[in-house]
C-alpha positions as CSV (number, residue, x, y, z in Angstrom):
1,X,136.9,17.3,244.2
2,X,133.5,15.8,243.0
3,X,131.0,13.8,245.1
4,X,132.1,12.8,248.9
5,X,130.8,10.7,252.0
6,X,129.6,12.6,254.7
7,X,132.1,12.7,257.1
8,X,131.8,12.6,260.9
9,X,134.5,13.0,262.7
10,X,134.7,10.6,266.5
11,X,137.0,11.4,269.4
12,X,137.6,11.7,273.1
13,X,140.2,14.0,275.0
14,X,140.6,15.2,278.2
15,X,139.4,18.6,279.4
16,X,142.6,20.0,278.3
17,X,142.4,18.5,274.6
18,X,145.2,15.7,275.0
19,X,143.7,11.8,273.3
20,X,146.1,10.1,275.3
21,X,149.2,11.0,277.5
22,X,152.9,10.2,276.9
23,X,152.6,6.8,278.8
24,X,153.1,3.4,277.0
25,X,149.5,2.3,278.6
26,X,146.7,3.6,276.7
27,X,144.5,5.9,278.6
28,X,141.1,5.3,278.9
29,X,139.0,8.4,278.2
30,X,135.3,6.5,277.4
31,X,133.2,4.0,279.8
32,X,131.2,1.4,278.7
33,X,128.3,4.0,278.0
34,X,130.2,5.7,275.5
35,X,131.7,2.4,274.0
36,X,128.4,1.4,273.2
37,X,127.3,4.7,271.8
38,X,130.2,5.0,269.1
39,X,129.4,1.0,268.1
40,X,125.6,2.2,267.0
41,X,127.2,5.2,265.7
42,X,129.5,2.6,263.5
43,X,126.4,0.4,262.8
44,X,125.2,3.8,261.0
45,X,128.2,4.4,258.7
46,X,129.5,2.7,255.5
47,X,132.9,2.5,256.7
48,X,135.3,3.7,259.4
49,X,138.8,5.4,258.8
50,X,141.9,5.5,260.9
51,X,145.3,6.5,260.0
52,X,148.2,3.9,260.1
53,X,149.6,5.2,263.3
54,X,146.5,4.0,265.1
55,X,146.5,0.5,263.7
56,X,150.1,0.4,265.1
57,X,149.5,1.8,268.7
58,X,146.5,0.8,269.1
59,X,145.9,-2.9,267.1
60,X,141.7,-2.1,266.6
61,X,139.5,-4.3,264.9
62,X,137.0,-1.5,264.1
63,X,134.0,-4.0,263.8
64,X,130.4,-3.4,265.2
65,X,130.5,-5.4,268.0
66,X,127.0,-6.1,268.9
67,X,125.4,-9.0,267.4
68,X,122.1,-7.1,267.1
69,X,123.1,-4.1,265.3
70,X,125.4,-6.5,262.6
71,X,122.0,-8.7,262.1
72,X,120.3,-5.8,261.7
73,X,122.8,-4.0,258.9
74,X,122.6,-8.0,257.3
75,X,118.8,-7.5,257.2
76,X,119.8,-4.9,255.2
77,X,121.5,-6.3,252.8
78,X,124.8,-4.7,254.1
79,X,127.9,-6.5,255.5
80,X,127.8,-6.6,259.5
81,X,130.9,-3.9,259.7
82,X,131.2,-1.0,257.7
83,X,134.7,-0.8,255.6
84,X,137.3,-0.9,257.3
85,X,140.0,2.3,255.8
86,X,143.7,3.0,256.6
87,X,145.6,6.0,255.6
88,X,149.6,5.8,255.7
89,X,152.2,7.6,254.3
90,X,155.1,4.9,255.0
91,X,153.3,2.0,254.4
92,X,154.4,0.7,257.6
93,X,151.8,-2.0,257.9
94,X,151.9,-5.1,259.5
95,X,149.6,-7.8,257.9
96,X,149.2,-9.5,261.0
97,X,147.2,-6.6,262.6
98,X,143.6,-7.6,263.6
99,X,142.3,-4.8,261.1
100,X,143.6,-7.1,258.3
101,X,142.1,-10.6,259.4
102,X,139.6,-12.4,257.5
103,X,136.4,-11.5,258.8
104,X,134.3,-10.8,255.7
105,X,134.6,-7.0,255.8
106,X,135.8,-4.7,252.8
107,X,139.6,-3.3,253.8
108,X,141.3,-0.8,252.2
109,X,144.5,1.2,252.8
110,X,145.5,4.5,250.8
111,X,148.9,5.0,250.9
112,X,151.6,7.6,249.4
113,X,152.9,6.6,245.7
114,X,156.1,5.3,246.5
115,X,154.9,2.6,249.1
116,X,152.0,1.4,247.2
117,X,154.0,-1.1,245.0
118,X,156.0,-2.3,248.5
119,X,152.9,-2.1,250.9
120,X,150.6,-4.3,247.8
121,X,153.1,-6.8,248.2
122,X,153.5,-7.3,251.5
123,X,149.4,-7.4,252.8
124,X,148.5,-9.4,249.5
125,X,145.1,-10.2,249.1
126,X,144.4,-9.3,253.1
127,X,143.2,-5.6,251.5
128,X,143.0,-3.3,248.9
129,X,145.7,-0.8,248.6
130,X,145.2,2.6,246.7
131,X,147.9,5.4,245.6
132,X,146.2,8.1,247.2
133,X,149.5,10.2,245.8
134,X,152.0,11.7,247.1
135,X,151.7,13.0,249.8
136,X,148.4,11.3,250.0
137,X,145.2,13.3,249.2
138,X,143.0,13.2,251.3
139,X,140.2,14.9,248.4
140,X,141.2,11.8,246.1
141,X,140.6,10.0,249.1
142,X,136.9,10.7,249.3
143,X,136.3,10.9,246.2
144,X,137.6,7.0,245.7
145,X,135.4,6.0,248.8
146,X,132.4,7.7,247.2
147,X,132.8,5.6,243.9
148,X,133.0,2.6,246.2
149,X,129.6,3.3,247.5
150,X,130.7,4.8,250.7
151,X,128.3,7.6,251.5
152,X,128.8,8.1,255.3
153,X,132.2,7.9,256.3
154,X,133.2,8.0,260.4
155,X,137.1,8.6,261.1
156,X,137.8,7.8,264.8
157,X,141.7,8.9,264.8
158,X,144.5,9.8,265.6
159,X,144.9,13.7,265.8
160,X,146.6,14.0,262.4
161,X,144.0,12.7,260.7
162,X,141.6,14.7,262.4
163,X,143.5,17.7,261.6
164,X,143.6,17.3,257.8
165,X,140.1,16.8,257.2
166,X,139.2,20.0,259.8
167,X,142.3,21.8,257.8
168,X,141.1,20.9,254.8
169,X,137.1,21.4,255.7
170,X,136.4,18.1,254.6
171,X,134.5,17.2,258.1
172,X,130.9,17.3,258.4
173,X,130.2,16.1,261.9
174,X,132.2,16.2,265.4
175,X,131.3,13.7,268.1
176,X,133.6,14.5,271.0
177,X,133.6,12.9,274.1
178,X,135.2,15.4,277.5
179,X,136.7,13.3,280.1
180,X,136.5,14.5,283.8
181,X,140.6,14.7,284.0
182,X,143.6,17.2,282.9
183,X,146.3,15.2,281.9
184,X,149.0,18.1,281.9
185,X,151.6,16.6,279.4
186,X,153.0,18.8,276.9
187,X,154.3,16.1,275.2
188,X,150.7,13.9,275.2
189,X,149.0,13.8,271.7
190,X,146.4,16.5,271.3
191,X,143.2,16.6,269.4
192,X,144.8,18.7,266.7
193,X,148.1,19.5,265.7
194,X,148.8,23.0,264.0
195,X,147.2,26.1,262.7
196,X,144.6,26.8,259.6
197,X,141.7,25.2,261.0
198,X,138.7,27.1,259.1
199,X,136.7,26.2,262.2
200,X,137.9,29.5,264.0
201,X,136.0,32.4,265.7
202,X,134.3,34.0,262.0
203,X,133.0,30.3,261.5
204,X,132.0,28.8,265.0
205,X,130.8,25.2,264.7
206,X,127.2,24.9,265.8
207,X,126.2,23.0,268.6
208,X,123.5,20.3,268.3
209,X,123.5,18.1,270.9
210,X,124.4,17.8,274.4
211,X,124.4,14.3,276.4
212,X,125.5,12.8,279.5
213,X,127.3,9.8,280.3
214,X,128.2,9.2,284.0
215,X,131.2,12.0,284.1
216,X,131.7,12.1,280.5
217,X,130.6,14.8,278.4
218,X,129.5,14.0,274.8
219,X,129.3,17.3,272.5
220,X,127.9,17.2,269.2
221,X,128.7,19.8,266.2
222,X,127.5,20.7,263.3
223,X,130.3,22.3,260.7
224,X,128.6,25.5,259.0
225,X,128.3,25.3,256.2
226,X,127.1,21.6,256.1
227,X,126.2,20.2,252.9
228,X,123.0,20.7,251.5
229,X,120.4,17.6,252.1
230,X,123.0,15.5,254.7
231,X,121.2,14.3,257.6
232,X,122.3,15.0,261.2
233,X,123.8,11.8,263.0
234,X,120.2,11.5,264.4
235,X,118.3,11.5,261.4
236,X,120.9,8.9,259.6
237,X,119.4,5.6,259.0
């Protein structure tokens, strides 16, 4: 793979590592604090990537939502919200989704080969839609992103996203958020699913950053190696 974004990768879990539990309600595991933390860090970024299964649960619009930071990314000549990406295998997209609606922002999906034909169709001119192959790649991926321009890319989500790029050591950053609570569920999602994570013992991640918000926890890491020249998150524009 050639040239990439830098990638920072944004979550929050419990103290036992689950994003959510096995409940149809969403559980909350940031406060306003935090809320308003990861919308400056999306202010910062060229665009924000989720995987399908979020736009489905979850229906985000993935927009900076204050007014300040968008006029100030327009001062600079740069659309109020960064990109907004989707990665799906199935193509299981509804166009009706609030990521899709017309708000002036860049959309793209990359999907698996044989739903890119199917999946062009049915969102139309909502969004681009890219054969990322199949399975999709998530090297081609990046590369793709980088010729669009995008050089700092923020995923926010779900867990299988976040474990291929840590699997395939294509993160740069982790912002993770701790929440004061267990939720003791083997069957609640977890931060990442499966084994090969280079991020092990012989490769700690290092530890940059430490901050408080109310009873959250916000820990900020450093992959090693980290490219040569990348800023850290506060160093970034």
């Amino acid at each position: 793979m050639g040239e990439r974004p830098y990638v920072l990768l944004s979550c929050a879990m419990s103290v036992d590592g689950h994003l959510d539990d096995a409940s149809p309600e969403r559980l909350l595991l940031s406060n306003a604090e935090d809320f308003d933390r990861v919308d400056a860090v999306r202010a910062g970024c060229d665009a924000i990537l989720v995987g399908a299964g979020t736009v489905r649960r979850d229906d985000p619009r993935l927009v900076v939502r204050s007014a300040e930071r968008r006029r100030e990314r327009s001062a600079r000549g740069l659309p109020p919200s960064p990109a907004k990406v989707t990665l799906s295998v199935s193509g299981n997209l509804d166009p009706s989704s609030r990521l899709f609606a017309a708000d002036g922002t860049t959309k793209i999906v990359y999907v698996a080969s044989p739903a890119a034909d199917r999946l062009t169709a049915r969102l139309g001119a909502a969004c681009a839609v890219v054969d990322a192959g199949d399975p999709p790649d998530l090297g081609r991926v990046l590369s793709d992103l980088a010729a669009r321009g995008v050089r700092r890319l923020m995923v926010e989500g779900g867990g299988s996203i976040h474990t291929q790029f840590l699997q395939r050591d294509l993160a740069d950053e982790l912002h993770l958020v701790v929440a004061p609570f267990f939720v003791g569920d083997p069957a609640a999602p977890r931060l990442v699913r499966g084994d090969g994570l280079p991020q092990g013992p012989r490769r700690p991640m290092r530890l940059v950053d430490v901050r408080r918000m109310g009873d959250l926890v916000l820990l900020r890491y450093l992959m090693s190696p980290s490219p040569a020249g990348e800023p850290s998150a506060g160093e970034a524009r």
